[in-house]
Backbone as CSV, one residue per row, in Angstrom:
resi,resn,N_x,N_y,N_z,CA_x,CA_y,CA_z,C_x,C_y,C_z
1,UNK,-17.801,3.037,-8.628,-17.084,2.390,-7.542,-15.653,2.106,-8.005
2,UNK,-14.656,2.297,-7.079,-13.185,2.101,-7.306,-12.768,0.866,-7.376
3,UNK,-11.754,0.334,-8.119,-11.386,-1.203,-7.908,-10.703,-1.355,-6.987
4,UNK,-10.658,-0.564,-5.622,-10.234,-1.370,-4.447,-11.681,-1.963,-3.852
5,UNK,-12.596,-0.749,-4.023,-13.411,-0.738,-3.435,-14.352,-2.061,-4.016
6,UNK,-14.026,-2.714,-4.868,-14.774,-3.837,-5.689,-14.011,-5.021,-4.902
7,UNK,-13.023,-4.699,-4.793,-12.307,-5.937,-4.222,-12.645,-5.689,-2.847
8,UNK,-13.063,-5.308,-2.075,-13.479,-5.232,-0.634,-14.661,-5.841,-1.015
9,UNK,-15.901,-5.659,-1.547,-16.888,-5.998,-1.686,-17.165,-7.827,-2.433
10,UNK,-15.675,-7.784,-2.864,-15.410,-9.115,-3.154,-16.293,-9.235,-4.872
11,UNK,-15.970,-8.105,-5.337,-16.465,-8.094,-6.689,-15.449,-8.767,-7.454
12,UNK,-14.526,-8.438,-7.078,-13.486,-8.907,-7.929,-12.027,-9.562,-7.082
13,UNK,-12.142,-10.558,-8.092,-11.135,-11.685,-6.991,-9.609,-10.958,-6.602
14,UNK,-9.020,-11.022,-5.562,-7.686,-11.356,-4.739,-7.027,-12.183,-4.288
15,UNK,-5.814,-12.035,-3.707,-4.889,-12.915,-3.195,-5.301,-12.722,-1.866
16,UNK,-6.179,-12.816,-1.135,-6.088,-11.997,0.269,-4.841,-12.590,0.903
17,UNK,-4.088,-11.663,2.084,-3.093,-12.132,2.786,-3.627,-12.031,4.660
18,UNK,-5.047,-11.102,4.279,-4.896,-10.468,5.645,-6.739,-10.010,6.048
19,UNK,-7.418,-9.611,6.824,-8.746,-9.159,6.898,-9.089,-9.280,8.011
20,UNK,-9.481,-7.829,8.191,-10.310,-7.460,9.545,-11.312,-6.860,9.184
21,UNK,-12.096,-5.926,10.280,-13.432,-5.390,10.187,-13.029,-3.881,9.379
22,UNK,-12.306,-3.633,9.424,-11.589,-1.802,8.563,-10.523,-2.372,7.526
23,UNK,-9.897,-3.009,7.345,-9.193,-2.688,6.413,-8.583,-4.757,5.808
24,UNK,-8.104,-4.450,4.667,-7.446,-5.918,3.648,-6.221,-5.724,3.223
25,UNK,-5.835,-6.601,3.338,-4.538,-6.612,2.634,-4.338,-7.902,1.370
26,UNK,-3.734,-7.419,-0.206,-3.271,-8.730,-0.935,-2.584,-8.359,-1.675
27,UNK,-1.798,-9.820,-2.057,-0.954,-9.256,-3.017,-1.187,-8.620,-4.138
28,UNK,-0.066,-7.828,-4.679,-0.016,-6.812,-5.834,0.030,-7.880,-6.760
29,UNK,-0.790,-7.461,-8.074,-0.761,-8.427,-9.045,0.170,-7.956,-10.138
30,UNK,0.620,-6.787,-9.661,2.354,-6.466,-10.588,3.352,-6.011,-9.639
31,UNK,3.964,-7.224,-8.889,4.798,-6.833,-7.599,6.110,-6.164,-8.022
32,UNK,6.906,-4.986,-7.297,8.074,-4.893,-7.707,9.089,-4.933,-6.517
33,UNK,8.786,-6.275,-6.021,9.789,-7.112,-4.724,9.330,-8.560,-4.521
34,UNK,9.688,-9.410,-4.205,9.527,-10.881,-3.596,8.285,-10.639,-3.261
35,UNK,8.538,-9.974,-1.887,7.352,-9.790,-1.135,6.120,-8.295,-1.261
36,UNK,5.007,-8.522,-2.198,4.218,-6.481,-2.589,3.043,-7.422,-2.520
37,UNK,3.128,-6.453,-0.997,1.226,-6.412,-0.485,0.724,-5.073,-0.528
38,UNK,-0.501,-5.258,-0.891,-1.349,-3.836,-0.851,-1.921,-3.998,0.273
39,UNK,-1.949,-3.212,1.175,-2.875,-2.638,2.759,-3.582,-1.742,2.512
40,UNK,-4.887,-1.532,2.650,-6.125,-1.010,2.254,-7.149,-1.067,3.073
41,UNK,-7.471,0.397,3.655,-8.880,0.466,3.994,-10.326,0.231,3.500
42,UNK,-10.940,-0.866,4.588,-12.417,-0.813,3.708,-13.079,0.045,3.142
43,UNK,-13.193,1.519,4.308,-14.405,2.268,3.857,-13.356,3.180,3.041
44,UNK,-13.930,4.089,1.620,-13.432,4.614,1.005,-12.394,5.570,1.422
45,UNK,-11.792,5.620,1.307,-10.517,7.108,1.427,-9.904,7.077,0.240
46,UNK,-9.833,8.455,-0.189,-8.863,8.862,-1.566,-7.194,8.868,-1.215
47,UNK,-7.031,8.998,-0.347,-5.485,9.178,-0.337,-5.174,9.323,1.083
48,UNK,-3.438,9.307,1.451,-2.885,9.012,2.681,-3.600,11.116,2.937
49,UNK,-3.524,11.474,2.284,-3.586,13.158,2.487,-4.974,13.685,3.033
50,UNK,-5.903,12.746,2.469,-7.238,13.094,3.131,-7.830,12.225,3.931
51,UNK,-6.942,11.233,4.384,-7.310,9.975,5.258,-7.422,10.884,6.598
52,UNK,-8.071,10.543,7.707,-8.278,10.503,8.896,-7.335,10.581,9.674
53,UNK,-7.256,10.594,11.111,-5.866,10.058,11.805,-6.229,8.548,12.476
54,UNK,-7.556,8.566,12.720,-7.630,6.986,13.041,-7.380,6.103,11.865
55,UNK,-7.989,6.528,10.541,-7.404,5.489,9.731,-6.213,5.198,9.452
56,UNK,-5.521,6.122,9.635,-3.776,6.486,9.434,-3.381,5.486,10.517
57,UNK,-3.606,5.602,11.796,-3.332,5.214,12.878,-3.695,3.594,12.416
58,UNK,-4.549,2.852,12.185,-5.345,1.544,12.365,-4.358,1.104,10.869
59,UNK,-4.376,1.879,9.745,-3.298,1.399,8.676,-2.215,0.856,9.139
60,UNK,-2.012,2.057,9.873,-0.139,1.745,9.794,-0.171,0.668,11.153
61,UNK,-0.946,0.033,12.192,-1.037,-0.757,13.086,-1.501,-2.516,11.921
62,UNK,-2.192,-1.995,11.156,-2.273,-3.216,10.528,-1.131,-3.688,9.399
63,UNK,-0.562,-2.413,8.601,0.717,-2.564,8.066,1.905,-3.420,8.826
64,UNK,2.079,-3.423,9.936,2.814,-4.059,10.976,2.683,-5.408,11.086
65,UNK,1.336,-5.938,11.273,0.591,-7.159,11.353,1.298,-8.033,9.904
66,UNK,1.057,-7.348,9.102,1.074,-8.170,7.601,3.007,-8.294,7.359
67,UNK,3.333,-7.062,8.052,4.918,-7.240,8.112,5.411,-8.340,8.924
68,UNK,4.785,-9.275,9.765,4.942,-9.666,10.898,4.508,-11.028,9.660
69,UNK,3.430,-11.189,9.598,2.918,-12.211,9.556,3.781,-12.735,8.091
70,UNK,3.925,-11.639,7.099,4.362,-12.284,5.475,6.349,-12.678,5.867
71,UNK,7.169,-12.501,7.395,8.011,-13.323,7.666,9.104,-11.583,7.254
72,UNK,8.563,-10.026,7.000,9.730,-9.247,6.940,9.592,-8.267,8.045
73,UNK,9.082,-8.229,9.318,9.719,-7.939,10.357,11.276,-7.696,10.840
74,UNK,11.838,-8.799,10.626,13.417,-9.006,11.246,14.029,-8.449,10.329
75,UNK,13.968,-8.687,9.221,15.504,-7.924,7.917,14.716,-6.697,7.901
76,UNK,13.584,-6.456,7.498,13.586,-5.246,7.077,12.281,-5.354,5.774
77,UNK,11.837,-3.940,5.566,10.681,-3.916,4.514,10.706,-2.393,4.169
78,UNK,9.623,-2.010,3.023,9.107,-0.908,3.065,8.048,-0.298,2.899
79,UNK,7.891,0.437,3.151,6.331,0.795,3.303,6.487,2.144,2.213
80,UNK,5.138,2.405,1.065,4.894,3.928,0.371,3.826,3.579,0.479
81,UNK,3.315,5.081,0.037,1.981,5.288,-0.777,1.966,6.763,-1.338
82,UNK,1.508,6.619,-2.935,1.416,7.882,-3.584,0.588,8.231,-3.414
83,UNK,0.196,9.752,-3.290,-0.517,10.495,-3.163,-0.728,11.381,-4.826
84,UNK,-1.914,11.282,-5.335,-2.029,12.346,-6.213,-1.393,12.048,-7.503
85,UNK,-1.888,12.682,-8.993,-1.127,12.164,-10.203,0.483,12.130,-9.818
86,UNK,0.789,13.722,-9.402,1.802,13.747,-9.634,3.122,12.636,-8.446
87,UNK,2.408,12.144,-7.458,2.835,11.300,-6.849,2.394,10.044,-7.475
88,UNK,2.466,9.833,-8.629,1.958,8.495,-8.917,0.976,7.273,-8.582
89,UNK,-0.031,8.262,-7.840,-1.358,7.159,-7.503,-2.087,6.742,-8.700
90,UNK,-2.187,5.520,-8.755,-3.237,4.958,-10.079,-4.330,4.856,-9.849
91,UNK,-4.554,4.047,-8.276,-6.032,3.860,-8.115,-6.149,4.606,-6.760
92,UNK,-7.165,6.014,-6.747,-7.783,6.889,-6.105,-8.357,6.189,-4.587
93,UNK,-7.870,5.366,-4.484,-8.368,4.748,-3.158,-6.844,4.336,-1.729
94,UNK,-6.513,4.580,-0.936,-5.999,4.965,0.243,-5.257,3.304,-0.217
95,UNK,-3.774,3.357,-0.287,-3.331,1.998,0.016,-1.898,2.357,0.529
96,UNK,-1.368,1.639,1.057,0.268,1.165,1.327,0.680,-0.056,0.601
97,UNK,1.662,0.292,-0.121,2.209,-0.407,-0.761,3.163,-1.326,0.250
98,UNK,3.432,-2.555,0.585,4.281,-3.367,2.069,5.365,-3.807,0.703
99,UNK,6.768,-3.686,0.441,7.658,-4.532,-0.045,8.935,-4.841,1.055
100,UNK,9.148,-5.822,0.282,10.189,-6.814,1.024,10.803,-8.208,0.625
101,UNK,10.983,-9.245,1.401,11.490,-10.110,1.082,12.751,-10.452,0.264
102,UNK,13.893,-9.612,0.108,14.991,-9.546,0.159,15.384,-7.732,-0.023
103,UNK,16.868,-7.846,-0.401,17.196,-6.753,-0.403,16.516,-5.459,-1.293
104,UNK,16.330,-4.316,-1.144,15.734,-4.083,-1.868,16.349,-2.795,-2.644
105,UNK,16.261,-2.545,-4.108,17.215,-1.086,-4.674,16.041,0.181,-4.395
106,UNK,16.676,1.274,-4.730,16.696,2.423,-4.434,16.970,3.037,-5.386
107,UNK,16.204,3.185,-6.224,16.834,3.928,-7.921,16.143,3.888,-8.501
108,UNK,14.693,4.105,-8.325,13.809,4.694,-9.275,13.003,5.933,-8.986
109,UNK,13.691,6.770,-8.708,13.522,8.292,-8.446,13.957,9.295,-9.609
110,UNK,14.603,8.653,-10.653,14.923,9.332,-11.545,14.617,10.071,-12.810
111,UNK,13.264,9.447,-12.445,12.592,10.399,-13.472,12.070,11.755,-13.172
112,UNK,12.492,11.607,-11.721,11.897,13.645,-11.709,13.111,14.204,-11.615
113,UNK,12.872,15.668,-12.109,13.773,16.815,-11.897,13.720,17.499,-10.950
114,UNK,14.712,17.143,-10.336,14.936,18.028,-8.745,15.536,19.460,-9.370
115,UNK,16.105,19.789,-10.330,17.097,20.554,-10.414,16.085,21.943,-10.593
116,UNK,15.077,21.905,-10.647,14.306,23.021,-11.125,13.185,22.895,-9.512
117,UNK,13.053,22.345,-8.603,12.465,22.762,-7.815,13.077,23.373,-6.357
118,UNK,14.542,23.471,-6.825,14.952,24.210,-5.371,15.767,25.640,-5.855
């Protein structure tokens, strides 16, 4: 079993911020913004790539909710999620990463080499 999937089951403790019948949201316990919530489907999915379109759909409707509710609606937020090693997924289970709560940089893209893939 995955450690999202432990933390849905409430194996292992969270910050919850958020919970419905499909999907949780809590904070990241290594945030890199004010505001880093994880949004997460209950039932298993490996990634945004093999997710569903309803789950896609019900994510990104509950991603909204938690934007709304954690106060970054009005300025602004952002939303990722890696897909795959080479997209930097750690844990094999479907999440959105929500940051926010102030301004936020744009400069950690630099460790890949663009120069060799075009």
């Amino acid at each position: 079993m995955c450690l999202f999937c432990k933390i849905v089951n409430k194996e292992l403790p969270s910050n919850i911020v958020a919970e419905n019948d499909d999907f949780l949201a809590f904070h990241d316990i290594n945030p890199h913004a004010p505001v880093h919530i994880l949004a997460i489907p209950k039932k298993h999915t490996e990634s945004f790539h093999t997710a569903d379109a309803d789950t896609l759909k019900g994510i990104s409707e509950f991603a909204k909710e938690i934007a709304v509710k954690m106060g970054m609606d009005q300025a602004g937020y952002r939303i990722i999620t890696n897909i795959g090693d080479d997209g930097g997924q750690e844990v094999k289970h479907l999440h959105l990463h929500i940051l926010g709560g102030g301004k936020l940089r744009f400069g950690h893209f630099t460790d890949a080499d663009a120069a060799n893939k075009f």
